[in-house]
GUDOMAR-797431 format. One record per atom (N, C-alpha, C, O, CB): x, y, z. Coordinates in steps of 0.2 Angstrom, whole numbers, plus 5000, padded with zeros to 4 digits. Glycine has a CB too. Layout:
# residues N
XYZ...
This chain:
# residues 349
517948344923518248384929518348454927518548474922518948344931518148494930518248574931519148574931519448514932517848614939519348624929519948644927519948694933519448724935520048654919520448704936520648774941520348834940519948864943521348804940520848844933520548914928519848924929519648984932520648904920519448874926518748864924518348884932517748894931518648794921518548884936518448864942518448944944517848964947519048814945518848984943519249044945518649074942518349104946520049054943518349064935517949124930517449094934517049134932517949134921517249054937516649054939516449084944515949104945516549004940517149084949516949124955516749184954516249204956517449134959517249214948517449284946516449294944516149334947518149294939516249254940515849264936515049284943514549324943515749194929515249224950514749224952514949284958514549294963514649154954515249314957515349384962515349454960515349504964515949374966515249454951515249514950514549524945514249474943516049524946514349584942513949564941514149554933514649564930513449604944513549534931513749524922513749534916513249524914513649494920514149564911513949654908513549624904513449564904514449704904513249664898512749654892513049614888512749554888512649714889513449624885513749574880514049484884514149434881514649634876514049484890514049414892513349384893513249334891514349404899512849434896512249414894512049364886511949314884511749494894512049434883512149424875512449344872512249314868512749494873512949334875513449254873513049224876512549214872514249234875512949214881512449154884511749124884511449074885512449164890511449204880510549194878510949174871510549134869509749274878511249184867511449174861510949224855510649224850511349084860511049264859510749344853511349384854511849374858509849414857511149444849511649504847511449544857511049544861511149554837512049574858511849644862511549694863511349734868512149674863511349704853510849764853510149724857509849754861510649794845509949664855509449594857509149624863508649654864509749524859509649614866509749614874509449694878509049714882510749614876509749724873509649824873508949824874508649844879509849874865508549794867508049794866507549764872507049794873508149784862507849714875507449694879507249734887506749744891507849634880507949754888508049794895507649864893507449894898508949804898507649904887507249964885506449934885505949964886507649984877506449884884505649854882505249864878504649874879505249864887505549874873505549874865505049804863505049754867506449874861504749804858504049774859504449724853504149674853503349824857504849734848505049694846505549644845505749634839504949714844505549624850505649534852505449494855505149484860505949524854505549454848505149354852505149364858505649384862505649264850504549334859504349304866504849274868505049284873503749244865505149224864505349164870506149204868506449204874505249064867506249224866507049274864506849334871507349354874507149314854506249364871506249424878506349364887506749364892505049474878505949314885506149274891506649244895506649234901505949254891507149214888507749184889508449244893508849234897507849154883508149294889508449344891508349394898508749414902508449374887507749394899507449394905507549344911507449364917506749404904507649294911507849254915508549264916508749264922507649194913509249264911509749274912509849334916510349334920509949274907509449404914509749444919509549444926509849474931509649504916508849404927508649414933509249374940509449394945507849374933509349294935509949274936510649284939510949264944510049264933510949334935511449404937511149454938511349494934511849424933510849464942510549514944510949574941511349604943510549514952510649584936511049634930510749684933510149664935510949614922511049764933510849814933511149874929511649894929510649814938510749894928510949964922511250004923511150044928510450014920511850004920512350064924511950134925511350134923513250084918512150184926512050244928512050274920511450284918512750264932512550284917512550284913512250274906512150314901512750274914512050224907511350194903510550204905510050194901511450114905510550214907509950234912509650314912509750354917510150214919509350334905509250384904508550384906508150354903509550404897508250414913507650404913507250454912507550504911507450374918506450454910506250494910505850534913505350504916506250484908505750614914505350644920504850624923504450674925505150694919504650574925504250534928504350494934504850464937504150504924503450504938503750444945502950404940502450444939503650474957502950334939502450294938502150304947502550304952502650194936501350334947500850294953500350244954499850254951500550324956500350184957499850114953499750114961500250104966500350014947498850114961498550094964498350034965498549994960498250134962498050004971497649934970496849964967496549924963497749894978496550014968496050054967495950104967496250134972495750044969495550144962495850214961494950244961494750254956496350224953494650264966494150284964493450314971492850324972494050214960494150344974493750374982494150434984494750444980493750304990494050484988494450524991495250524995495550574997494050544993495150464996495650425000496350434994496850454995495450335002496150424987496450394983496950474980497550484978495850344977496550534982496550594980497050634986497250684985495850634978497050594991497350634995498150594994498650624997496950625003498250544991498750494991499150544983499750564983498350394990498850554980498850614972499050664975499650674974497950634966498850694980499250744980500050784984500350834983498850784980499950714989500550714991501150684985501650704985500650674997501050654981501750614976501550674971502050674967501750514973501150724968501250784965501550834969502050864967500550824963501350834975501850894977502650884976502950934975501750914985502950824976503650794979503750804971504150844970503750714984503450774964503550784959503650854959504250884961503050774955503150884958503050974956503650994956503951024951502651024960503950984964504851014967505151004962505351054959505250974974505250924958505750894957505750894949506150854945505650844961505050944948505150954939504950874937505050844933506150974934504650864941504450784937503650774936503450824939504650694942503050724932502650714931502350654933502750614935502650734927501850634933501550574936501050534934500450554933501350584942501350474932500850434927500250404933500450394938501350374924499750394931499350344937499250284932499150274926498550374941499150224939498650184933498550124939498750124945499250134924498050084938497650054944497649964939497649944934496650094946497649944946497849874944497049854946497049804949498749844948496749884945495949864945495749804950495449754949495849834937495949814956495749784962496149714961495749664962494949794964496749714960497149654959497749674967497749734969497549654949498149634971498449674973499349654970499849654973498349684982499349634963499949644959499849664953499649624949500349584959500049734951499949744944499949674938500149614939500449804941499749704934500049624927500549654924500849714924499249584919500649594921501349594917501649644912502149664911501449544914501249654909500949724905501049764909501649764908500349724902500949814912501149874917501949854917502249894914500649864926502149814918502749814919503149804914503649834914502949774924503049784908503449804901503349894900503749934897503049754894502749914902502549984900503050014905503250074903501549994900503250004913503650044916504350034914504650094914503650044921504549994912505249964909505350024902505850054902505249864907504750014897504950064893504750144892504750174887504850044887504650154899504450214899505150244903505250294902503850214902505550194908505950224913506050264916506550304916506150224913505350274921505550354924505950334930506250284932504750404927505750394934506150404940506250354945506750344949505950444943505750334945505350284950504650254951504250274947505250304953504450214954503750194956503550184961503950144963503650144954502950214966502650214971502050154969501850154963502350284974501950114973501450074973501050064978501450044983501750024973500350074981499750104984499650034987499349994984499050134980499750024992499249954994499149894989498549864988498449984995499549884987499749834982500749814983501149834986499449894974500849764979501549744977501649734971501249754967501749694980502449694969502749664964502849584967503049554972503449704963502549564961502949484961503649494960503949544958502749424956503949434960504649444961504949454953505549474952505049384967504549414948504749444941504849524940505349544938504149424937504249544942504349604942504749654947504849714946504049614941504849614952505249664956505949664953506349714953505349654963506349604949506849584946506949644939507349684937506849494944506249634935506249664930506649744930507149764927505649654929506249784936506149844937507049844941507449894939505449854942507149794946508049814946508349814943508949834945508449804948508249784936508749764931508749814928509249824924508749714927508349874928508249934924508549984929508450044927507449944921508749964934509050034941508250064942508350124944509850114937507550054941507050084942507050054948507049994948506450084937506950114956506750094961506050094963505750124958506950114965505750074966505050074970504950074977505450064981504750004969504450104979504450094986503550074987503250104982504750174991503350054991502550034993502450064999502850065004502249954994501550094997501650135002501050095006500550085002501550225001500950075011500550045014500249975011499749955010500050085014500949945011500849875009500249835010499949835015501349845013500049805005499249755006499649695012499349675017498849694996500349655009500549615016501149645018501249705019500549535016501549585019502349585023502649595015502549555011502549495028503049665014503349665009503849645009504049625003503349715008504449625015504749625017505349645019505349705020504649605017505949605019506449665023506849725017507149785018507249625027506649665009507249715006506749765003507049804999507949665000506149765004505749804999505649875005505549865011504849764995505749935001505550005003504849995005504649955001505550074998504450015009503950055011503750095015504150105020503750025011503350135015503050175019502250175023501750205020503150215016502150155029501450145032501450195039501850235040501350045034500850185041500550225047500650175053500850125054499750245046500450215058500450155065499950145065499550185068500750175074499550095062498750055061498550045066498150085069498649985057498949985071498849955076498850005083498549985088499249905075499250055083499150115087498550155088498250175093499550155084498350155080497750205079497150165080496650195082497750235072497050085079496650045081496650045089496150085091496749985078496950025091497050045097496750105104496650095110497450055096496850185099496650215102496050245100495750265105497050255103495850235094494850225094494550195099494150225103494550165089494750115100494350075102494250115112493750125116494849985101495050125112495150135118494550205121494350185126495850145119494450265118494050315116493350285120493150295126494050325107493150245115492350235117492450185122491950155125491750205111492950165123492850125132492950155134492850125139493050075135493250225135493250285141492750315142492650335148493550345140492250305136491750335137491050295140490450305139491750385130491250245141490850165145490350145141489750125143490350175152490650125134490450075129490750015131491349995133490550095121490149965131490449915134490349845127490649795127490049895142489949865124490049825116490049855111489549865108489649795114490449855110490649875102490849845098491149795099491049895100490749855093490849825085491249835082491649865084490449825082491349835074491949815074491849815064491749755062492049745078491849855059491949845053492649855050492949905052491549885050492849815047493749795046493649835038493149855036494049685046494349825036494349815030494449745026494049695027494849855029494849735020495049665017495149635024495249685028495649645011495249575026495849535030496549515027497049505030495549455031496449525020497049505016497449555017498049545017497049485009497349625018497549675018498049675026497849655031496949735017498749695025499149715033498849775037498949775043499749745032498549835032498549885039497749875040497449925043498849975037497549825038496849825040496749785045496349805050496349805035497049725045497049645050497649695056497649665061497649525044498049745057498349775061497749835067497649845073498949805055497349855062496749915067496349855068495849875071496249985062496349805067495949755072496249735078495949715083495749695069496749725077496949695081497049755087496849735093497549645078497349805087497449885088496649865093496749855099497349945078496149855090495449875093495349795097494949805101494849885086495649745096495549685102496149695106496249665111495549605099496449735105497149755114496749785117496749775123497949815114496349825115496249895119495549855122495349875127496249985114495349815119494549765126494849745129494649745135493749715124495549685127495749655130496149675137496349645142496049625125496249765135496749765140496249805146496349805152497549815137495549825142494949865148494549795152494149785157494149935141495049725147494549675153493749675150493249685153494649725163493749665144493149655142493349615136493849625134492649725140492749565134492649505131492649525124492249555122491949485133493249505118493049515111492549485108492949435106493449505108492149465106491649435103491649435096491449475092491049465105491949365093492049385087491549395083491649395077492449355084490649385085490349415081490149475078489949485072489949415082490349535084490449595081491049635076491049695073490449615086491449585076491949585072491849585063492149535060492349545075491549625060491449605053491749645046491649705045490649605053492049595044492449615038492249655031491949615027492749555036492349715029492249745023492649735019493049685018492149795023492549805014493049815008493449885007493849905002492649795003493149925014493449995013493150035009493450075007494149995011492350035007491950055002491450075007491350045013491850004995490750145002490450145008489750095008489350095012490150215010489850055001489150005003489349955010489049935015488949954995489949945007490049915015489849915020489449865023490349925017490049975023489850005029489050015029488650035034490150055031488950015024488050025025487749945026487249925030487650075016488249885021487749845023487849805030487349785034487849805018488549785031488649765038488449815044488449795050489449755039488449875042488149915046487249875050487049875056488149975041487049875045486249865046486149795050485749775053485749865039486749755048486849685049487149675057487249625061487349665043487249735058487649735067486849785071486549765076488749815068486849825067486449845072485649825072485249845076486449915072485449785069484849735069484949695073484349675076484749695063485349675075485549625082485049655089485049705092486549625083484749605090484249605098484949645102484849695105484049495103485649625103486049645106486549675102487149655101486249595109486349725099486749785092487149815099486949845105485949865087487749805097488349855098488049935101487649965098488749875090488349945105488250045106488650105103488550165102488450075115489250045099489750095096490150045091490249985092490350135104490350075085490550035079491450085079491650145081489950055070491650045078492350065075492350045067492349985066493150025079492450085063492350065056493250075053493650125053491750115052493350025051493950015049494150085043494750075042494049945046493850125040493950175037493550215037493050195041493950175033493350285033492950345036492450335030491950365030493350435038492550295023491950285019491750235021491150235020492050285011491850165025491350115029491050155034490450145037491650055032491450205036491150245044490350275042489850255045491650345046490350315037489950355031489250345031488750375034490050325023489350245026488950205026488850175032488250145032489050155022489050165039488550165043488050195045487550185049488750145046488350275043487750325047487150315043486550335044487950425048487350285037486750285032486350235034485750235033486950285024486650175038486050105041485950145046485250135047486450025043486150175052485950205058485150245055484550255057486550245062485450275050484850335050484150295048483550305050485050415042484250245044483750205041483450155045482850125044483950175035483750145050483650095057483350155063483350135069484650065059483250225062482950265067483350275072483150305077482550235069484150265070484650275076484850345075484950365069485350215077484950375080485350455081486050425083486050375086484950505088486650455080487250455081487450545084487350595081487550425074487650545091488050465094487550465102487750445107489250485096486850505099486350485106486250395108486350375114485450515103486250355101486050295101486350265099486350205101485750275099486950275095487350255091488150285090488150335086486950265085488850265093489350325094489650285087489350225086489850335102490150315083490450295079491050335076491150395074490050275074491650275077492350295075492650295068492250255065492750255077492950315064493350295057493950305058494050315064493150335051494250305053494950285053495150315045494950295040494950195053495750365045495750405039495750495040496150535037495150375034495350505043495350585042495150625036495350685036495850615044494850595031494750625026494450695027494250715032494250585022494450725021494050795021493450795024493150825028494050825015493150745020492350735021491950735029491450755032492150655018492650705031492450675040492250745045491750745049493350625046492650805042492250875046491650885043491450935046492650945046491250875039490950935033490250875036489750905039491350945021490250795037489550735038489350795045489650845048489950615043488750775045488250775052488050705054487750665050487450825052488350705062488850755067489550715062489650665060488750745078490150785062490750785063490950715064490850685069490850835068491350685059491550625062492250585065492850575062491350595058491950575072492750565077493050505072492650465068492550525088493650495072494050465068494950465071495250475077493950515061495050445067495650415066496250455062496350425057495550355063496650495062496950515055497750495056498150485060496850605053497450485048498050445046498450505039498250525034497750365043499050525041499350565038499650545028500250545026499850575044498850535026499050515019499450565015499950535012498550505016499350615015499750655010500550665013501050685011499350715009500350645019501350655020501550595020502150585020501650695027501050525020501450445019501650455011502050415008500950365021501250505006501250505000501950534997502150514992500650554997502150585002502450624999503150605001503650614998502150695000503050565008503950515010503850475005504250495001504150455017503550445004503550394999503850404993504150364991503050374997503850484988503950484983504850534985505450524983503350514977504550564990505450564993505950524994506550534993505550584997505550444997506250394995506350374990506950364989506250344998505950364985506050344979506450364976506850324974505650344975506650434975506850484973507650464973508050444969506450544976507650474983508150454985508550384983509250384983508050464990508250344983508650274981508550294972509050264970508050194985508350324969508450314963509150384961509350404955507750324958509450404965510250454966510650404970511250424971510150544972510450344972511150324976511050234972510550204969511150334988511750234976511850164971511750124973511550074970512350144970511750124982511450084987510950124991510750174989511950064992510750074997510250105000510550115009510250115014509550064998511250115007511750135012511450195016511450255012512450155009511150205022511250265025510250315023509950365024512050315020510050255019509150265019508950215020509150165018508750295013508350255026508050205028507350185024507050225021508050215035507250135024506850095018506250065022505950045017507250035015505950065028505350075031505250115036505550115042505150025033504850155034504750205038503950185039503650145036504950285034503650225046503050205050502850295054503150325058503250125057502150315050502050385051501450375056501050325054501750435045501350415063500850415066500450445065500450485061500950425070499950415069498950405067499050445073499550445076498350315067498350485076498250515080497250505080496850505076498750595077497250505085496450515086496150585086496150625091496250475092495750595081495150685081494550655084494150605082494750735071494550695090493750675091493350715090493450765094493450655096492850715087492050755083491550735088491750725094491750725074491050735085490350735087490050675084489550685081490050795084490350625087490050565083490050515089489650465089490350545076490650545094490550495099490550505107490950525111491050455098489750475109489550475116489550445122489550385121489150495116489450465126489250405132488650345131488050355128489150445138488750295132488250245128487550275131487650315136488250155130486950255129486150275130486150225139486350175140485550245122485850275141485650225147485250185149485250155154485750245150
């Protein structure tokens, strides 16, 4: 039978949080142990880093202020690091550094969309300011890990549903899908097509759907053959590209879920004998640098990366000065806007 008393410390224990040295009694290690673990000091047992890692996830232990000497640093972790997209994302969280006297680590979680475990002992003993995360997430180990160290995070353009309690920062996808699609049915395309990004991805399965309101709402038929899924790369769009417009009944106009599948399709049109946008009109999504400089100019989508880059390392920032996240807001959503170039025309008659 529980005793009163016993009763009373339990409450106590289950409403407050729990300091180092209680940690420490209950994994049955020293406090320095414990130190070592939350610093992420390399030298402790396995099963002595885990027991203790579980306890604090438990009590959602977190690093006083005090304790939490971090260093000038924001960690940036890519899901992929290796296009111009990736460079426009770099130099918004440098500019917000630079202000802030801080520096910036990168590292890519090599087309995974949760870094490994390793990345996250290496942020824990590094403790910087913060971490932005690219189209990628944390499992919940590691999101425990990283709160127990007071290191916040925010994701910028979540791969899914981050959800309510995680920071992010995205664009109005489904807006900007939307007003593509809608574009070349102004302009009396009456079949169009359709290159996505992952499906697994949120802001990708969102400009689809963005792009089936807008037939659905002009009163024209979605066809989910034209609807074909990439990878946001330009072989992509070059291969599904050739693969839509080989069709007896090829599309008059592609919306490409990004402006490097956009790319790769002018490269299947050109090899397919199609003139864009005489024969061939085509949308992207992104606004990269590149999209003015292609022949013809390419109508697009833009999406305001370097300023989702640079909220992003401003909230981080911000949630790593307050104690709560009282009074910041923790999803933010930047508008897309449609450019139109020279890439899209009235269908051939």
């Amino acid at each position: 039978m529980t005793s009163p008393d016993s009763a009373a410390t339990q409450t106590r224990r289950s409403t407050q949080t729990a300091t180092l040295a209680e940690i420490a009694r209950e994994a049955g290690v020293s406090a320095p142990t414990v130190s070592k673990v939350l610093n992420g000091r390399a030298d402790v047992a396995p099963a002595t880093r885990t027991r203790v890692e579980e306890l604090l996830r438990s009590h959602g232990y977190r690093r006083r202020r005090a304790e939490a000497s971090r260093s000038p640093l924001i960690d940036l972790v890519f899901h992929e690091l290796e296009s111009a997209w990736a460079m426009e994302v770099i130099r918004g969280v440098e500019n917000v550094a630079r202000e802030a006297g801080l520096s910036v680590v990168l590292s890519e979680s090599a087309g995974r969309l949760t870094p490994g475990r390793t990345w996250a002992d290496q942020v824990a003993a590094r403790r910087p300011h913060g971490v932005v995360l690219v189209l990628s997430g944390l499992d919940e180990s590691q999101r425990a890990l990283l709160t127990s160290r007071s290191i916040p995070f925010v994701v910028m353009d979540p791969a899914g549903d981050p959800g309510t309690d995680v920071p992010s920062i995205g664009a109005t996808n489904w807006q900007g899908g939307l007003a593509a699609t809608r574009h070349l049915v102004d302009l009396g395309h009456r079949r169009i097509g359709s290159i996505s990004g992952p499906s697994r991805m949120m802001c990708s399965r969102a400009r689809v759907d963005g792009y089936r309101a807008a037939l659905e709402t002009a009163g024209l038929p979605v066809d989910p053959s034209l609807i074909v899924a990439g990878d946001f790369h330009h072989e992509a769009g070059y291969r599904l590209g050739l693969e839509l417009l080989r069709r007896d009944d090829r599309p008059t106009a592609v919306f490409a879920g990004n402006d490097l599948q956009a790319l790769g399709l002018y490269e299947a049109a050109r090899e397919l004998g199609l003139r864009i946008p005489e024969d061939l009109s085509v949308v992207g999504f992104d606004d990269l640098p590149v999209a003015r400089w292609v022949g013809p100019p390419l109508t697009t989508v833009r999406q305001p990366l370097t300023e989702m880059a640079e909220a992003a390392a401003r909230l981080v920032l911000e949630l790593g000065r307050q104690e709560s996240r009282t009074g910041v807001a923790t999803r933010v959503e930047l508008a897309t806007s449609l450019v139109v170039r020279s890439s899209t025309a009235a269908p051939p008659v």
